[in-house]
C-alpha positions in Angstrom: 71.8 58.6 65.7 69.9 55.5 65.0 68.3 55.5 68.2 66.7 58.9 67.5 65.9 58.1 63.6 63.8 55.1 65.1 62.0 57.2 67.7 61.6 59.6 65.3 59.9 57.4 62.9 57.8 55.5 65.3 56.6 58.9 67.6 53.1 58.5 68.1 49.9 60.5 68.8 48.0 62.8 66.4 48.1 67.2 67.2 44.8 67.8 68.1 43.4 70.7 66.3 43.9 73.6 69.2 47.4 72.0 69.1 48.0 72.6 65.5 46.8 76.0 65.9 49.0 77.1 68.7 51.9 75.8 66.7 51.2 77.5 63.5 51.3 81.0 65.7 54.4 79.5 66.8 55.5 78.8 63.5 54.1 82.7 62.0 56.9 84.1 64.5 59.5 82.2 63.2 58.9 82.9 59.4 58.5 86.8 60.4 61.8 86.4 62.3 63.8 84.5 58.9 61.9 86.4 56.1 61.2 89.5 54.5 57.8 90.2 54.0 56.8 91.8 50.9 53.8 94.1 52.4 52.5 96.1 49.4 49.2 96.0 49.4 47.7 96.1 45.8 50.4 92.5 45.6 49.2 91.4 48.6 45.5 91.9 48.1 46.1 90.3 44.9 47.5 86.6 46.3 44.4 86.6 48.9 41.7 87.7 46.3 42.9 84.4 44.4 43.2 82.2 47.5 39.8 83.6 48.9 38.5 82.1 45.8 40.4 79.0 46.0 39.7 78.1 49.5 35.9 78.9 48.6 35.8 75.9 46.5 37.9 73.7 48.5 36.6 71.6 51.2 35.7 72.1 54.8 39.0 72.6 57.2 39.2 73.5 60.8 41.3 76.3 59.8 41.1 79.5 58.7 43.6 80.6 55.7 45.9 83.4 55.6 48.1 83.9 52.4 51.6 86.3 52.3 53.7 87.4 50.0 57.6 86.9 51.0 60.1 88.8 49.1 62.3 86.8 47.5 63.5 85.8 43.8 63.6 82.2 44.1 60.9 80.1 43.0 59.1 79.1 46.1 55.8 78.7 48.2 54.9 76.7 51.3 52.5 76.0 54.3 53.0 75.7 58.0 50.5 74.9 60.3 47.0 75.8 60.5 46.4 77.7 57.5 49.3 80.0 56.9 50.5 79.9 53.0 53.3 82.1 52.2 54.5 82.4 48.4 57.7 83.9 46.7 57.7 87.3 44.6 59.7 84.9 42.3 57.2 82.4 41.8 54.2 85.3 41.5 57.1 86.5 38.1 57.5 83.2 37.1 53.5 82.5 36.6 52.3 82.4 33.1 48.6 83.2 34.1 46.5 83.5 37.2 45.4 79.4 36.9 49.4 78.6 37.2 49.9 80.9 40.6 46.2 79.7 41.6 47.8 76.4 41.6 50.6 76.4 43.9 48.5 78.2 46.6 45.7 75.5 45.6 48.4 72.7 46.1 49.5 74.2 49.5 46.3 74.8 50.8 45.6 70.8 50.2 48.6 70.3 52.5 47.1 72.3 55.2 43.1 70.9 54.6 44.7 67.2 54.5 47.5 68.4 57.7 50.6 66.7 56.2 52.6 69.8 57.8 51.2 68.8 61.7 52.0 65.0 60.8 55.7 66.2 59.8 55.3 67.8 63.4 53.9 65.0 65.1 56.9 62.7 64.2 59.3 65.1 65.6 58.3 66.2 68.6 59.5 63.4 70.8 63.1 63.5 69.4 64.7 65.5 71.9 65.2 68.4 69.4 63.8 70.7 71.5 64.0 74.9 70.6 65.9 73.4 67.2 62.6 71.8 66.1 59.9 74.9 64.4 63.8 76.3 62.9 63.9 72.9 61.4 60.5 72.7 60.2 60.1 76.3 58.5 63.8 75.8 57.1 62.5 72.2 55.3 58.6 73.4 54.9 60.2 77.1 52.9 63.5 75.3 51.5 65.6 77.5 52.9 68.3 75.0 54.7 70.4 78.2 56.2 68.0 78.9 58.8 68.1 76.1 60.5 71.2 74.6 63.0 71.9 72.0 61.0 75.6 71.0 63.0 74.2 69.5 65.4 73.5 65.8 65.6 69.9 65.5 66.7 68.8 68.0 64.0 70.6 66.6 61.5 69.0 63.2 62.3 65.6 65.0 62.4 66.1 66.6 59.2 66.5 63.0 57.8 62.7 62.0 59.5 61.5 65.1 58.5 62.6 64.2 55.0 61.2 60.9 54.8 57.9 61.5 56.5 56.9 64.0 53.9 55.6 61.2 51.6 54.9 60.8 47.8 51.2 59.8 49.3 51.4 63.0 50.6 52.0 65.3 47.8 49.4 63.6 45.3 47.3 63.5 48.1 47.6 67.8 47.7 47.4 67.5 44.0 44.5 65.8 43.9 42.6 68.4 46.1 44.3 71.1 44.1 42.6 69.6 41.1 39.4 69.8 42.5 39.9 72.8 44.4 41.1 74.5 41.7 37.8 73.3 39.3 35.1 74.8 41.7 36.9 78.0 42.1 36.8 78.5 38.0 40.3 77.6 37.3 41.5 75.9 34.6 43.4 72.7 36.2 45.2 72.4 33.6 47.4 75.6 34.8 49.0 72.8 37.5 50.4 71.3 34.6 51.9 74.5 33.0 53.8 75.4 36.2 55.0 72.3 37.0 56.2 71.9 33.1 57.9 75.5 33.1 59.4 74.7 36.8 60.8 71.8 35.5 62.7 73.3 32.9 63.6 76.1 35.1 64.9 73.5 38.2 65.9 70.1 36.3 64.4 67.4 38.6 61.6 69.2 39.7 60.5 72.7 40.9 62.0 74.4 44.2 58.3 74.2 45.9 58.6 70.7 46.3 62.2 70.9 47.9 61.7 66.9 49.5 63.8 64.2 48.3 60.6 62.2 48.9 58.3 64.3 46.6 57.5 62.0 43.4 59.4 63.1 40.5 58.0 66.3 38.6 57.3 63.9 35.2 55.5 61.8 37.7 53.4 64.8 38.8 52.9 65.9 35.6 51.1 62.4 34.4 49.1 62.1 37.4 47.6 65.3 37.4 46.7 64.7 33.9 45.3 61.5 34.2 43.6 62.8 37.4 42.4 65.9 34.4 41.2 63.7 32.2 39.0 61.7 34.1 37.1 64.1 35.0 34.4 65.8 33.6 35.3 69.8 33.4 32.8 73.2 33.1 33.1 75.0 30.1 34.1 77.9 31.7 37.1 77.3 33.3 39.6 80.2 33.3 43.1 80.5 33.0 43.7 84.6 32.5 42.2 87.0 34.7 42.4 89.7 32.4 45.9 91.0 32.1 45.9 91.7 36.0 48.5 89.2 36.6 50.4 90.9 34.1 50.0 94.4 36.0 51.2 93.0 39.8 54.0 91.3 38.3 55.0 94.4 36.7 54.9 96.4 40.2 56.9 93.5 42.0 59.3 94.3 39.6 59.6 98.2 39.9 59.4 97.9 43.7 61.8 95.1 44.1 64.3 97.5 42.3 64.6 95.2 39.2 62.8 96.4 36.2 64.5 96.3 33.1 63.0 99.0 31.1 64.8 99.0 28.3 63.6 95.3 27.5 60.0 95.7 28.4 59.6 99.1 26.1 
């Protein structure tokens, strides 16, 4: 085990970009295969209107971004490879505004520009892991530990390099370019803060989108973004609201997911 932890660690070689695409497709075919898709289209259309914004004002990438909506009530949203971003119908309902959902694709679309997810590859691909290695990736990259094969040895000890190769570098690293993403798209940075501060109430040590052990701490997040806020020098007309149409989707997830409670929200 400590002989694989060390090759793990010490694999060399960067994924060229071709590379990174032909695993992302690779990767697409395993999320279709482990999740359910939420495929209305006014949702849908919604997300990508707001990340078709986003990655307008976010710098150049070799990739070209596709957003999804998985059905699911947990509080989630992640990146593989290439440009795919996939975010939770629990996270869309959990949003205060459109700048707090504009965020978390912001934040996981400065994963994908700054390719932390085909470093977290790169490490792992000499392990010996094999046709248990994308399973391991999407299961750590979406949170969701069931879908992987964690019993046996070699994944387990990949899960552990996974784990530690996702660095706290890493994940200020997509802060920061949420930040500024976020600014020359319109949006109110200061929605980052919101989330994470509601998240962190909702999940204790910090919110289920950062599901790492090696993610800084959320009250960690939280002062660095603000710090990283107030140094710089914002438009006047930042948004936060889009005009109630957050509101509206988050009413129709609701009444197609089967769990509108009409009583409370007359």
């Amino acid at each position: 085990m400590l002989a694989l932890l060390l090759l793990a660690t010490a694999a060399c070689g960067t994924l060229s970009v071709s590379e990174e695409k032909q695993l992302g497709q690779q990767a697409q075919r395993e999320v279709r295969e482990r999740f359910q898709l939420f495929r209305d289209r006014v949702v849908v259309s919604y997300v990508r209107h707001i990340g078709a914004k986003l990655i307008a004002g976010a710098g150049p990438s070799p990739f070209e971004f596709r957003f999804y909506v998985i059905e699911d009530e947990s509080i989630n949203a992640f990146a593989i490879p290439a440009g795919a971003i996939y975010v939770n119908t629990g996270l869309i309902l959990q949003a205060q505004d459109a700048s707090e959902l504009a965020s978390v694709l912001a934040h996981e679309a400065g994963h994908v520009t700054a390719r932390h997810v085909a470093q977290l590859y790169r490490r792992q691909r000499n392990t010996g892991v094999g046709a248990n290695l994308l399973s391991l990736a999407i299961a750590i990259l979406s949170g969701n530990p069931y879908i992987a094969n964690a019993g046996q040895m070699a994944t387990g000890v990949a899960a552990t390099a996974y784990t530690s190769s996702f660095t706290r570098d890493a994940e200020r690293e997509a802060d920061v370019l949420a930040v500024e993403t976020m600014i020359n798209a319109g949006y109110d940075p200061n929605g980052m803060i919101a989330i994470l501060e509601t998240l962190q109430k909702e999940g204790g040590s910090g919110p289920t989108w950062d599901m790492l052990s090696s993610h800084p701490g959320t009250e960690d997040r939280i002062a660095s973004v603000r710090a990283d806020i107030a140094g710089r020098s914002l438009p006047g007309n930042l948004k936060r609201d889009d005009g109630g149409k957050l509101e509206i989707i988050q009413e129709r997830i609701r009444l197609l997911m089967g769990t509108d409670e009409m009583d409370e929200d007359f």
